[in-house]
Each structure stands twice: as structure tokens, then as C-alpha cells.
Backbone and ligand atoms as CSV (ligand in chain L), in Angstrom:
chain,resi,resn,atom,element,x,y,z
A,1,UNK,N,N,-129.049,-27.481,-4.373
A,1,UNK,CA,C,-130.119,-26.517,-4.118
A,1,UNK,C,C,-130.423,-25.723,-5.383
A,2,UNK,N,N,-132.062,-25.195,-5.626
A,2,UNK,CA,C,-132.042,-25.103,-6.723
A,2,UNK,C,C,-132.306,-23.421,-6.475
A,3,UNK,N,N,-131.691,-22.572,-7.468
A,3,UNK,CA,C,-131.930,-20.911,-7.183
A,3,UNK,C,C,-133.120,-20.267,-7.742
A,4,UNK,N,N,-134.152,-19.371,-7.885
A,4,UNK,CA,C,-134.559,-18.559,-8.920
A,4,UNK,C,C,-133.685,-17.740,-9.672
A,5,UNK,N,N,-132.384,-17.637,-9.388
A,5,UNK,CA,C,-131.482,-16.975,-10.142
A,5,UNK,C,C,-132.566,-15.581,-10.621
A,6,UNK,N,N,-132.383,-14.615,-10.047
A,6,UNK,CA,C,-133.323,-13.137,-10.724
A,6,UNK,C,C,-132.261,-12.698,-11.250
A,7,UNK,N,N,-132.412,-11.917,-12.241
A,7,UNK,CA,C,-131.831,-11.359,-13.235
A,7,UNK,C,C,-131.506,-9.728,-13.040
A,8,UNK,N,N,-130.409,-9.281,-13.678
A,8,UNK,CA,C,-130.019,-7.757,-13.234
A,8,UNK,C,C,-131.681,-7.426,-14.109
A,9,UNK,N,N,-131.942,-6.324,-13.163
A,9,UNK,CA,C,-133.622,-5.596,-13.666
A,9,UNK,C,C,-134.890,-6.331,-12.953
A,10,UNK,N,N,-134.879,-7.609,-12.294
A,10,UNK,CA,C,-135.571,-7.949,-11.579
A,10,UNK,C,C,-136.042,-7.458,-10.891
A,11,UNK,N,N,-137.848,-7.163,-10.197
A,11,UNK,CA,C,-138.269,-6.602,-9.485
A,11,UNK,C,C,-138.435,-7.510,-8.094
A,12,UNK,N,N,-138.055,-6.890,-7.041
A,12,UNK,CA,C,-138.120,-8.045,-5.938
A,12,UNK,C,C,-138.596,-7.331,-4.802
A,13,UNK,N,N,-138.769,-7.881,-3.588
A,13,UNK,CA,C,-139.256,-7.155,-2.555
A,13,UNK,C,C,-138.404,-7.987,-1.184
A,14,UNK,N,N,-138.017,-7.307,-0.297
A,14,UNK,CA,C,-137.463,-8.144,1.190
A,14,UNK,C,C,-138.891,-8.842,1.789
A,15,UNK,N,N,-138.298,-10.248,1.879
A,15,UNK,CA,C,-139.399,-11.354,2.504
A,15,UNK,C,C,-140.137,-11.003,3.513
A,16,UNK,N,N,-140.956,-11.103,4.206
A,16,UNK,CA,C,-141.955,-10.521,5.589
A,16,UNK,C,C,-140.982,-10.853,6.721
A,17,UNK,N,N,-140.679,-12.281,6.579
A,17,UNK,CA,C,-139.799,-12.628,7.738
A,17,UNK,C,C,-138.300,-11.937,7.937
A,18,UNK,N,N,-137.528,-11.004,7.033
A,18,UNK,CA,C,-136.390,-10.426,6.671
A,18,UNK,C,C,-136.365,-9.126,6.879
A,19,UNK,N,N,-137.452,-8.457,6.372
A,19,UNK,CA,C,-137.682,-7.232,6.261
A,19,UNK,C,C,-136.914,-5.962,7.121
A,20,UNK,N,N,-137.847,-6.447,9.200
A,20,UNK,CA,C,-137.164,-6.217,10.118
A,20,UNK,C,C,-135.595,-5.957,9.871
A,21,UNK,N,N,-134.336,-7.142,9.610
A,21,UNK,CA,C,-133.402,-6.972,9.822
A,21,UNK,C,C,-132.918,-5.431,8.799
A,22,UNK,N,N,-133.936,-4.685,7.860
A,22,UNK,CA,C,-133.254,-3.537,7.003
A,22,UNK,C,C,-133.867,-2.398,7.685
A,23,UNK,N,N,-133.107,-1.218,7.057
A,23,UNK,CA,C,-134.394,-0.147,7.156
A,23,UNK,C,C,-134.765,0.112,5.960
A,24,UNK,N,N,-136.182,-0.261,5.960
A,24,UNK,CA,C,-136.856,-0.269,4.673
A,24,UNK,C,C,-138.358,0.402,5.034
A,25,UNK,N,N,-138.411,1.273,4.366
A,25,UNK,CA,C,-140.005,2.012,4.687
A,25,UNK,C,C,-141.298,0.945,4.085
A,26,UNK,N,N,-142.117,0.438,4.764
A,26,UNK,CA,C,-142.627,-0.743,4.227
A,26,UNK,C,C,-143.504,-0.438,2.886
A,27,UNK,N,N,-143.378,1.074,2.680
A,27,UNK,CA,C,-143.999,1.083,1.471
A,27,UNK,C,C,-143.543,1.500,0.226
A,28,UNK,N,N,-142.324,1.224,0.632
A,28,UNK,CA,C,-141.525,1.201,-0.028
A,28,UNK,C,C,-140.436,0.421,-0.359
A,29,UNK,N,N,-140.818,-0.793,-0.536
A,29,UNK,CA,C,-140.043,-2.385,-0.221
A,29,UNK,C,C,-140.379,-3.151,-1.691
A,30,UNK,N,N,-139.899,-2.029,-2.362
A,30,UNK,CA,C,-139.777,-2.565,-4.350
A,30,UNK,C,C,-138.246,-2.187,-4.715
A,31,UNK,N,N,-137.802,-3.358,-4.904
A,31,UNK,CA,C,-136.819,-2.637,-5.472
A,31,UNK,C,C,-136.053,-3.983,-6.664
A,32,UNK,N,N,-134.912,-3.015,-7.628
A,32,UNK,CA,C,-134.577,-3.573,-8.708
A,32,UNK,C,C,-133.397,-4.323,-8.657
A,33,UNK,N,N,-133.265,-5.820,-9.128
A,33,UNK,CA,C,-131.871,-6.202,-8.905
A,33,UNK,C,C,-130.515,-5.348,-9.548
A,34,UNK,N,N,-129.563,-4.974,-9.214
A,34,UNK,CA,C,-128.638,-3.974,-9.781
A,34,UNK,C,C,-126.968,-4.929,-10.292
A,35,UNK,N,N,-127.330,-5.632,-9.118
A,35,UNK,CA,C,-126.098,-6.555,-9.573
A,35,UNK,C,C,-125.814,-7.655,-8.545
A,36,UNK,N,N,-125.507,-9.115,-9.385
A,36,UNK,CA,C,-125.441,-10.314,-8.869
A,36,UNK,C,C,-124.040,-10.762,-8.629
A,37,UNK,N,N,-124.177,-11.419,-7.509
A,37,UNK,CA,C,-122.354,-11.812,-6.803
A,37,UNK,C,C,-123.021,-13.775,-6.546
A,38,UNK,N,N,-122.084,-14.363,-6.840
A,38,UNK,CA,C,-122.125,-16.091,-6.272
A,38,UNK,C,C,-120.766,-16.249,-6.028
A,39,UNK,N,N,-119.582,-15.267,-5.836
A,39,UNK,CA,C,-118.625,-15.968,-5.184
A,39,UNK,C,C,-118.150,-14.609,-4.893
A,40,UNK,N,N,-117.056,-14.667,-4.184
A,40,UNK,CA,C,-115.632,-13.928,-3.430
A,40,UNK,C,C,-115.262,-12.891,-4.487
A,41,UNK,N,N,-115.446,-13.424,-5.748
A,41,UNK,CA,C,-114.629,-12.670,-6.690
A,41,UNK,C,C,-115.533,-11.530,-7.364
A,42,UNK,N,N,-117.026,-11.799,-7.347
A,42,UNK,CA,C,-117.621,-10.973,-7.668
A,42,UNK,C,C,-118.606,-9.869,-6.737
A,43,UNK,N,N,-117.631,-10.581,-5.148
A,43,UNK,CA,C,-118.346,-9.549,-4.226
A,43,UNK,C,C,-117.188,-9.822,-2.862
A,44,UNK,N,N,-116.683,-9.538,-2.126
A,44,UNK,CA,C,-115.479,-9.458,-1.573
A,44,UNK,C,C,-116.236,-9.851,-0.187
A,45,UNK,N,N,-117.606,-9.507,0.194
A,45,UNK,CA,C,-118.629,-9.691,1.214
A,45,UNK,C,C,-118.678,-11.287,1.199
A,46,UNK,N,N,-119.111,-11.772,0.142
A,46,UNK,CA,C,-119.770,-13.188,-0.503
A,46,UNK,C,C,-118.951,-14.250,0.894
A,47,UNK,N,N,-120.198,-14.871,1.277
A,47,UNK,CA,C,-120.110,-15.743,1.894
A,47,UNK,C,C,-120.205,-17.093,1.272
A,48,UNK,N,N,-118.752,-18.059,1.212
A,48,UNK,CA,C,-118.420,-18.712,0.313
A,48,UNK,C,C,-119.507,-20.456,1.244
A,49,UNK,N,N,-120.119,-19.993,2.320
A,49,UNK,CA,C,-120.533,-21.162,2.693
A,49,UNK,C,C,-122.253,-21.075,2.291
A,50,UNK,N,N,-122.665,-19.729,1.429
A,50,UNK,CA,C,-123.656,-19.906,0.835
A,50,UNK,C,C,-123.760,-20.643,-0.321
A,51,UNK,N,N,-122.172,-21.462,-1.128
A,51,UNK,CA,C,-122.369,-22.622,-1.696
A,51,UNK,C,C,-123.431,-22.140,-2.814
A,52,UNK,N,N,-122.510,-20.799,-3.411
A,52,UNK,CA,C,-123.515,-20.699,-4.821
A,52,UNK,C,C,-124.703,-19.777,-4.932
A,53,UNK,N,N,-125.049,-19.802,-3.288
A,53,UNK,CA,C,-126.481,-18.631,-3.879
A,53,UNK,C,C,-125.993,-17.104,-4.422
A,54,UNK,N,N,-126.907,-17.178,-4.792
A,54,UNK,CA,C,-126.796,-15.684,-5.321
A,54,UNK,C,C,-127.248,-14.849,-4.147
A,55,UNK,N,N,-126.299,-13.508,-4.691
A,55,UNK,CA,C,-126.317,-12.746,-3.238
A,55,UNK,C,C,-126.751,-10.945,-4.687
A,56,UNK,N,N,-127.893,-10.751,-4.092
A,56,UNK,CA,C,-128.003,-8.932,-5.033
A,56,UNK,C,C,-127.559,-8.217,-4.235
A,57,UNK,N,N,-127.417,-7.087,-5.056
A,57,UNK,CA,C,-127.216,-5.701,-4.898
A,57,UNK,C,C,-128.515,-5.018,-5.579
A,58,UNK,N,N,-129.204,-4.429,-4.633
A,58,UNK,CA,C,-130.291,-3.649,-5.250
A,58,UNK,C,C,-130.377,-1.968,-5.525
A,59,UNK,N,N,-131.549,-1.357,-6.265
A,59,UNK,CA,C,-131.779,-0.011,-6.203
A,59,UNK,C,C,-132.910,-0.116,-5.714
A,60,UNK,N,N,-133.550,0.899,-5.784
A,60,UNK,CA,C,-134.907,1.386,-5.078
A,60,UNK,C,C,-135.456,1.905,-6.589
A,61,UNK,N,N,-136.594,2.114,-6.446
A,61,UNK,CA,C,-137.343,2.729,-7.796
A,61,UNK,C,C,-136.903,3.926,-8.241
A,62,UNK,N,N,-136.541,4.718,-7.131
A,62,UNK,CA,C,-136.110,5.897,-8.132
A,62,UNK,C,C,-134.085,5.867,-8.126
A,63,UNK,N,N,-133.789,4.481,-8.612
A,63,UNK,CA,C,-132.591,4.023,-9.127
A,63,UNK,C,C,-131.424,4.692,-7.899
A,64,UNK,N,N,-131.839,4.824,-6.682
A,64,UNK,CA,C,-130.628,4.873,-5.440
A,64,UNK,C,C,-130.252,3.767,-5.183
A,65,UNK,N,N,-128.787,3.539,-5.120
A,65,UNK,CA,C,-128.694,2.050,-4.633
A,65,UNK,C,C,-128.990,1.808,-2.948
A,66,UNK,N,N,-129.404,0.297,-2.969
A,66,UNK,CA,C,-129.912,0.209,-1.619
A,66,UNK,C,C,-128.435,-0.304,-0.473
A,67,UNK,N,N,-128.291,0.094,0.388
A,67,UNK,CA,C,-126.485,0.103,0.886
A,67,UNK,C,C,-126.780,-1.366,1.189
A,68,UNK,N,N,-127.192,-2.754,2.002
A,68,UNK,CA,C,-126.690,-4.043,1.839
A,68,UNK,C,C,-127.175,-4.749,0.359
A,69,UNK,N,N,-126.347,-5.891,0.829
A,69,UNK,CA,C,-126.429,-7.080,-0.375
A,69,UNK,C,C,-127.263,-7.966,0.121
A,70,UNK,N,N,-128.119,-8.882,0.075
A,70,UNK,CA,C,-128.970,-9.623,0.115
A,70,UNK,C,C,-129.178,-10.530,-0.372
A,71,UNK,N,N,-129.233,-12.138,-0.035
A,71,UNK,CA,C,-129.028,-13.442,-0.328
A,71,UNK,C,C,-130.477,-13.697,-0.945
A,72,UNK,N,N,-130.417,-14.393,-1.607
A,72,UNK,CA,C,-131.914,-14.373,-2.523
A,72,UNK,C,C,-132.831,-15.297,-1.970
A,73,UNK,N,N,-132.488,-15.977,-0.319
A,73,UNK,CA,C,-133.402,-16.772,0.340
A,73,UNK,C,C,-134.578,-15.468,1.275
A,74,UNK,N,N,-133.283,-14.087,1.040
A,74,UNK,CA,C,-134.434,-13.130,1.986
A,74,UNK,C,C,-135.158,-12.124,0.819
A,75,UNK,N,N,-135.070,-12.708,-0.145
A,75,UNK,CA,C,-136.067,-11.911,-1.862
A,75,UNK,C,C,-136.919,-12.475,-2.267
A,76,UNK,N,N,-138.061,-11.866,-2.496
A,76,UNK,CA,C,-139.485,-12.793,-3.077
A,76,UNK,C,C,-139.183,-11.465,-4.855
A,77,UNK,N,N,-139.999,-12.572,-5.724
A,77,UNK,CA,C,-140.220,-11.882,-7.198
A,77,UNK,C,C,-141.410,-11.033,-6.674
A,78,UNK,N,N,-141.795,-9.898,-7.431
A,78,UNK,CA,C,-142.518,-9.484,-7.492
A,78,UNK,C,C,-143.198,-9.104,-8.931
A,79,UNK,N,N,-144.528,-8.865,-9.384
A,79,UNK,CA,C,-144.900,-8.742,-10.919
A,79,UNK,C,C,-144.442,-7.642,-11.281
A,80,UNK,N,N,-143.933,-7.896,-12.593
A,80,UNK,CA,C,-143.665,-6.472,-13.528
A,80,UNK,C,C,-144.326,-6.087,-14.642
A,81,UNK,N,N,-144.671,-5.043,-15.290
A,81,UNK,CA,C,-145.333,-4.645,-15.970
A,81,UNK,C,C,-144.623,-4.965,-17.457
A,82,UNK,N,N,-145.225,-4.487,-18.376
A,82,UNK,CA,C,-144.500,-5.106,-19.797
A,82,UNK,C,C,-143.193,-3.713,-20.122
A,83,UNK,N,N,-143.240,-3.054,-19.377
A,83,UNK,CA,C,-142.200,-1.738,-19.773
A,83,UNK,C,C,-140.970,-2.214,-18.992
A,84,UNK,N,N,-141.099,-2.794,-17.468
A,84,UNK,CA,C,-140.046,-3.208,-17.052
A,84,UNK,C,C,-139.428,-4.614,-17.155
A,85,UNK,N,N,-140.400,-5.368,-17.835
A,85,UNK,CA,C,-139.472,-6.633,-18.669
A,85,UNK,C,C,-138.881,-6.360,-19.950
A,86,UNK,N,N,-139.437,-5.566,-20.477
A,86,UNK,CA,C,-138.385,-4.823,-21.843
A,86,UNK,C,C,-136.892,-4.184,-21.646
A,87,UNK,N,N,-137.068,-3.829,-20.138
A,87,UNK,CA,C,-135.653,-3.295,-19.952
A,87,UNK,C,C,-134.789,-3.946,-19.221
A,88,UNK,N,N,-135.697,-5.336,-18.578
A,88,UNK,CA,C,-134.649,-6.318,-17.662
A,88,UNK,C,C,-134.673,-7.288,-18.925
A,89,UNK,N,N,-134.830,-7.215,-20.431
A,89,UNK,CA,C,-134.896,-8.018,-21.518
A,89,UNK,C,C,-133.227,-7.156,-22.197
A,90,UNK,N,N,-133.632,-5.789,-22.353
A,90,UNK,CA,C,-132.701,-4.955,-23.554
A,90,UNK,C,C,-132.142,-4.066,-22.539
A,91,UNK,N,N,-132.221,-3.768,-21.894
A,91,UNK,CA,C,-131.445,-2.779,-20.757
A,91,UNK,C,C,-132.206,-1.406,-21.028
A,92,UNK,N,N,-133.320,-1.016,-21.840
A,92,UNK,CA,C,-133.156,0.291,-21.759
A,92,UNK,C,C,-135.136,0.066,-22.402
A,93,UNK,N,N,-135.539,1.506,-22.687
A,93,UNK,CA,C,-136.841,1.655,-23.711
A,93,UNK,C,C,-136.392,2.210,-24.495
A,94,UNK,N,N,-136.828,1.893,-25.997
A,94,UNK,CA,C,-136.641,2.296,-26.889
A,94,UNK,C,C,-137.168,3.775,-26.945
A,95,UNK,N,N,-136.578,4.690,-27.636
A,95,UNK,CA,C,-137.065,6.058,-28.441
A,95,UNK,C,C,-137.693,6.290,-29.734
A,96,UNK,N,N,-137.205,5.153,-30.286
A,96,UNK,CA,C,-138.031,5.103,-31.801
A,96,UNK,C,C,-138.087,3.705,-32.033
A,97,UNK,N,N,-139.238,3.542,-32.776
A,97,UNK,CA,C,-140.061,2.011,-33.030
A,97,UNK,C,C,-138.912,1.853,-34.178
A,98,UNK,N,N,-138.954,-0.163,-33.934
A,98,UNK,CA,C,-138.120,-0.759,-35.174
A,98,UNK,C,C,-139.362,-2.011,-35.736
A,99,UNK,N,N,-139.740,-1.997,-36.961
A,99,UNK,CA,C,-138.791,-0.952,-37.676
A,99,UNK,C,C,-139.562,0.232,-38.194
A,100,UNK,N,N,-138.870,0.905,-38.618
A,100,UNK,CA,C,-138.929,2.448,-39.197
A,100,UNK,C,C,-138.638,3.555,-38.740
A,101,UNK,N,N,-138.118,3.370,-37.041
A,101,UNK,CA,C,-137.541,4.771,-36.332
A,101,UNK,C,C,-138.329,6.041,-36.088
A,102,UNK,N,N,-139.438,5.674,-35.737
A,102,UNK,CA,C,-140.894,6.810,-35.570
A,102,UNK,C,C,-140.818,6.685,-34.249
A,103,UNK,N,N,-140.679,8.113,-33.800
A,103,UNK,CA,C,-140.270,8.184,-32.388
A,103,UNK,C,C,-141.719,8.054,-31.600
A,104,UNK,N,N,-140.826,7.391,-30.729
A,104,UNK,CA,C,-141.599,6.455,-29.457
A,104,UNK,C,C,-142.034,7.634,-28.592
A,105,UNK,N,N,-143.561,7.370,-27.643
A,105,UNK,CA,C,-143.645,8.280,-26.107
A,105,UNK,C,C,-144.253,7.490,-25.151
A,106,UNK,N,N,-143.994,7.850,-24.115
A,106,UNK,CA,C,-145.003,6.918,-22.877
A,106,UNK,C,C,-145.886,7.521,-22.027
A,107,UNK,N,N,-146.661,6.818,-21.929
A,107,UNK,CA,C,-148.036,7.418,-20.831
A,107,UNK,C,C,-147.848,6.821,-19.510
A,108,UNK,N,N,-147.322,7.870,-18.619
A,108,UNK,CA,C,-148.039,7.194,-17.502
A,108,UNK,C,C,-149.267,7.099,-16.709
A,109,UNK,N,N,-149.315,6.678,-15.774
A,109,UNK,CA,C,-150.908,6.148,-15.203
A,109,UNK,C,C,-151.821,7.719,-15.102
A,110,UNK,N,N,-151.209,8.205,-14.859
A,110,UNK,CA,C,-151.335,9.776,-14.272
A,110,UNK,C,C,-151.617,10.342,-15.645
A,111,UNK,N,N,-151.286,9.558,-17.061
A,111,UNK,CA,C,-151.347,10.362,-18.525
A,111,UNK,C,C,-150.487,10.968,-18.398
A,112,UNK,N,N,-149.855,11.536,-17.909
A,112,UNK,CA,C,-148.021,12.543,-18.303
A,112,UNK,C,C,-147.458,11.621,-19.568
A,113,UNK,N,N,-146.682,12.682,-20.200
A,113,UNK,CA,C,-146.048,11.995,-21.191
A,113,UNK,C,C,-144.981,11.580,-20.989
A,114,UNK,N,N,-144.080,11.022,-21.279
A,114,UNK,CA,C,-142.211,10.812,-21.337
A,114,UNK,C,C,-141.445,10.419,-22.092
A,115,UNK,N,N,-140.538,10.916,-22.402
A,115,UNK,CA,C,-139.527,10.683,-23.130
A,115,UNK,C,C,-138.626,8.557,-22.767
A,116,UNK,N,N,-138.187,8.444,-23.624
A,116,UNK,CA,C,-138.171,6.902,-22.992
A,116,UNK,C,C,-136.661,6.793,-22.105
A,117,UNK,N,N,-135.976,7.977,-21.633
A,117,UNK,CA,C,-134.988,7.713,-20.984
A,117,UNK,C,C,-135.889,8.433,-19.578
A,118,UNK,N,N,-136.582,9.141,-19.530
A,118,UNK,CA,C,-137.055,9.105,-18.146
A,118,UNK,C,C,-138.562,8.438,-17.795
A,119,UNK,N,N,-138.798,7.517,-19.054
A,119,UNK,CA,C,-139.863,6.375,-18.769
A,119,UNK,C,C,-139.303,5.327,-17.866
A,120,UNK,N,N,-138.092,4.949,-18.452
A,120,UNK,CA,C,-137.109,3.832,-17.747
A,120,UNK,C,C,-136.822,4.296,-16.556
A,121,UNK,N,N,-136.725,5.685,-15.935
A,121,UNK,CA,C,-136.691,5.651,-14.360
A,121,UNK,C,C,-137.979,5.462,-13.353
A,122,UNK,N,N,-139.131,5.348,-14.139
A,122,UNK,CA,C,-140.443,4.687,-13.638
A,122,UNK,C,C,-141.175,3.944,-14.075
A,123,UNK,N,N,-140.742,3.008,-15.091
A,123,UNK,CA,C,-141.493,2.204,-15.414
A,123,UNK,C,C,-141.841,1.439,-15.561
A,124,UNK,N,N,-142.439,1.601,-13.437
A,124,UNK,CA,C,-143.691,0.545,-13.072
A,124,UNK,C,C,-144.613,1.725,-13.099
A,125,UNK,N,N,-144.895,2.508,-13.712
A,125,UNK,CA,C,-145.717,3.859,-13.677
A,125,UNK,C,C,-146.260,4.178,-15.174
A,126,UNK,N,N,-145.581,3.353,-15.920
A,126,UNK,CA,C,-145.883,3.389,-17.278
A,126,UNK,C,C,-146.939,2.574,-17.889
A,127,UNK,N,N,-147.655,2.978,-18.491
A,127,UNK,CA,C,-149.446,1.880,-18.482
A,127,UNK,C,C,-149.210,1.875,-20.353
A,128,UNK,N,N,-148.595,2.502,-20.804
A,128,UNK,CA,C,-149.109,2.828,-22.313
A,128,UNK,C,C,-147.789,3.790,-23.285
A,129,UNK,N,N,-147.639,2.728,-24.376
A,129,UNK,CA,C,-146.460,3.910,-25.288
A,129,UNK,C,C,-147.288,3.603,-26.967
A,130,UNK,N,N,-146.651,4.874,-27.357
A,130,UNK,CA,C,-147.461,4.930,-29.165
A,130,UNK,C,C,-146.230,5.773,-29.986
A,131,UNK,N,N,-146.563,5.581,-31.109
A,131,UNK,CA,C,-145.789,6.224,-32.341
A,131,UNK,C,C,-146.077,7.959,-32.502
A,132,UNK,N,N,-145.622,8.755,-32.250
A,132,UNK,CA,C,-146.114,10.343,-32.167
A,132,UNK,C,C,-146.149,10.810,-33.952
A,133,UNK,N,N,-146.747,9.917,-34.508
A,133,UNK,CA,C,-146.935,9.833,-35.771
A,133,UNK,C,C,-147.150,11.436,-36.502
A,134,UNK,N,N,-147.601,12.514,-35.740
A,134,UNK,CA,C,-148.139,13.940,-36.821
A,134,UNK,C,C,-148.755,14.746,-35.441
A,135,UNK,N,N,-148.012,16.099,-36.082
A,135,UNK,CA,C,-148.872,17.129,-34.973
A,135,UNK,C,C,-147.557,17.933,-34.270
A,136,UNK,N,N,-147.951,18.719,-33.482
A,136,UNK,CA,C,-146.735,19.342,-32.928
A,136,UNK,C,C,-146.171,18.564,-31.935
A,137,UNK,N,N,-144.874,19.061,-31.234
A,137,UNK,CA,C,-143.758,18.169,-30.621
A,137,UNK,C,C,-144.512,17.909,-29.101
A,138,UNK,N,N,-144.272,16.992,-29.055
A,138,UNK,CA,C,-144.494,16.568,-27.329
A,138,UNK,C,C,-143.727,16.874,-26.735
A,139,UNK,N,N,-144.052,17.318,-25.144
A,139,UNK,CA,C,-142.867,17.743,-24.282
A,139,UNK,C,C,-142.588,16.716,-23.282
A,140,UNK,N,N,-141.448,15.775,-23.102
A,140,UNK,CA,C,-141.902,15.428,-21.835
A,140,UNK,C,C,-141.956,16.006,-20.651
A,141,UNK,N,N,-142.695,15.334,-19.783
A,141,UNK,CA,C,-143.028,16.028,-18.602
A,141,UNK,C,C,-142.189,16.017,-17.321
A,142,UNK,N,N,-140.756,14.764,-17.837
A,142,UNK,CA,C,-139.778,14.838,-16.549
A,142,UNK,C,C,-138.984,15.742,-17.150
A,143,UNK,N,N,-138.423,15.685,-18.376
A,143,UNK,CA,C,-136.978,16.230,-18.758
A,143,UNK,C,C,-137.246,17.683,-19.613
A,144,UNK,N,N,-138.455,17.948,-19.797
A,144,UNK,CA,C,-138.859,18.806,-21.028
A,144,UNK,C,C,-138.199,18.623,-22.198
A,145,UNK,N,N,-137.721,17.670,-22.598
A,145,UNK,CA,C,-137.483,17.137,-23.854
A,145,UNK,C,C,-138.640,17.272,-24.978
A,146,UNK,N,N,-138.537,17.895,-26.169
A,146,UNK,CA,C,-139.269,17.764,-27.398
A,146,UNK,C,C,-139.408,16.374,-28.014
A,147,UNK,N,N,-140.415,15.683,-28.510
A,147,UNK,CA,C,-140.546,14.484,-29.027
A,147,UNK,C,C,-140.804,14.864,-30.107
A,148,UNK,N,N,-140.176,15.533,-31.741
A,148,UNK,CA,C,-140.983,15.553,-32.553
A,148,UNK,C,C,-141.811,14.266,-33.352
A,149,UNK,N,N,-142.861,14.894,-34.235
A,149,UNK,CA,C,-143.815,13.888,-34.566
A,149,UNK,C,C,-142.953,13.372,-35.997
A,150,UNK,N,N,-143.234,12.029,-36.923
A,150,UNK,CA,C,-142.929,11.615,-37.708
A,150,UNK,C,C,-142.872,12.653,-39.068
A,151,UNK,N,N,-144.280,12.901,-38.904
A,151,UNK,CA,C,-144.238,13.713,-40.161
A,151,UNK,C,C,-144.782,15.399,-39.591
A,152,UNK,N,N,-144.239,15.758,-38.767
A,152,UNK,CA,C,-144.976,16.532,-38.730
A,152,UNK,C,C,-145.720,18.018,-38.086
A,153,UNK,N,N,-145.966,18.631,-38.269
A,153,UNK,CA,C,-147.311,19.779,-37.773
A,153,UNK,C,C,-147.945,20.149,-38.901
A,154,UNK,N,N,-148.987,19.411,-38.991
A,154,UNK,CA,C,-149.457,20.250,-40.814
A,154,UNK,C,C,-150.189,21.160,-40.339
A,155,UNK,N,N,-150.816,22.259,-39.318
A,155,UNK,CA,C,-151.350,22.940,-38.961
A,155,UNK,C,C,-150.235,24.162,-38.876
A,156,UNK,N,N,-148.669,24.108,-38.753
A,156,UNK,CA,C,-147.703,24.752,-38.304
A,156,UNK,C,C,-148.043,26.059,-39.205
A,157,UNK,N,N,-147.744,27.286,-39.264
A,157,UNK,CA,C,-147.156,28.080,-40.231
A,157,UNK,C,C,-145.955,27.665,-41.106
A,158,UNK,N,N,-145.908,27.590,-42.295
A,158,UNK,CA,C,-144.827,27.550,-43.245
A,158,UNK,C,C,-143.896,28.865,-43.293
A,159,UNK,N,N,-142.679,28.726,-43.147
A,159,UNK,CA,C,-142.198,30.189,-43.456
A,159,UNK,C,C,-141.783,30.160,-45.088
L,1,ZN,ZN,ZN,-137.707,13.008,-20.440
């Protein structure tokens, strides 16, 4: 039998026909692979007569884990945006561009800004990131974190 094997960071959703057996708010039936079991040893649950499938462990979008495990015959893929294949690629978003280390920001849909450790807790919400090249510091808007600019406030007062 052949698997899609999804990957830790995978976006997936419970199948139509599956759904029922969770409690899952139906609009809220996105969630991220967190961690993969195919035998006994990497899940103590693992049903050894699933003969290999992969069985997840998921989160929910805002990174709660979801309490069962789930055999990947009751998971459909779902599309991801280019922010959340960067982090089911590298595990994380970058803060500063390589190369040269010019700190990174993200836009979400809404235009809020973010810092890239609380971009990565939404970002399927993230539409847009740039180089904060000059000007005064950005705040983000989850963490109030300062983003300073590369070079810059040339408008600042000098002391
Ligand atoms: Zn932040």
C-alpha cells in the first residue's frame, strides 16, 4: 500500500466521512501535522495491523495539540501558502534575510505587521514579508517586539 507520507508541518484536514467520529468545530478542521508514529515504538497506541501507515499527532492553528492520533486514511492534504512550506521545509521563518542579515517583517492579510516568531504561529494569515531596510523600528503587532530598520531613522534626532 502506497502512503502520502505528510510531513511534520503538514497542513491537513479530517476527511468528510471521519470528521463525525472527533469533536471538531467544522470551521475549524485545519490543522498541522505535529508528529508521525508507523510502529509501537514511536507511539505505544500504534496499531501494528495498520502494517505501516502512518498514524499523526496534530495541532490546531493556534499550535494546541489536538488530544487523538489519526491514521492518515482519515486525513486529506490541504493547500499551504508559501510561509507555511518554509517552515514545514526549515522548521521556523526567518528574522533576517540570507544573505546579508537585514531584518525580516511580515504582513498579514489584515496588513498587521509581525515579527517572524509570531508570523510562524499564523502563517496561513501571512500574504507578504520584506527587508525593513530604513526608517524607524516596527512594532510587531502580536509581541510588541521592535524590528529595527537596516540602516536606520535618518529623520531621528541625533544626540
Ligand atoms: Zn512578535
Amino acid at each position: 500500500m502506497e502512503f502520502k507520507n505528510f510531513k511534520i508541518g503538514q497542513k491537513v484536514m479530517i476527511g468528510a466521512d471521519y470528521v463525525d467520529n472527533y469533536e471538531v468545530n467544522e470551521y475549524a478542521n485545519t490543522f498541522y501535522v505535529n508528529y508521525v508514529s508507523t510502529s509501537t515504538a514511536d507511539h505505544p497506541g500504534y496499531d501494528e495491523a495498520m502494517e505501516g501507515m502512518p498514524l499523526y499527532d496534530l495541532k490546531d492553528e493556534d499550535g494546541i495539540d489536538f488530544g487523538s492520533s489519526l491514521y492518515e486514511y482519515e486525513l486529506e492534504e490541504l493547500p499551504m501558502n508559501k510561509f507555511e512550506v518554509e517552515i514545514m521545509e526549515k522548521g521556523f521563518l526567518p528574522a533576517v534575510s540570507f544573505p546579508g542579515s537585514y531584518p525580516i517583517f511580515y504582513i498579514g492579510h489584515d496588513s498587521s505587521i509581525s515579527c517572524a516568531k509570531c508570523a510562524e504561529e499564523h502563517a496561513s494569515e501571512i500574504v507578504e514579508h520584506g527587508v525593513h531596510w530604513e526608517g524607524a523600528p516596527l512594532t510587531c503587532e502580536g509581541c510588541g517586539m521592535e524590528i529595527e530598520s537596516a540602516y536606520g531613522d535618518p529623520d531621528a534626532d541625533e544626540e
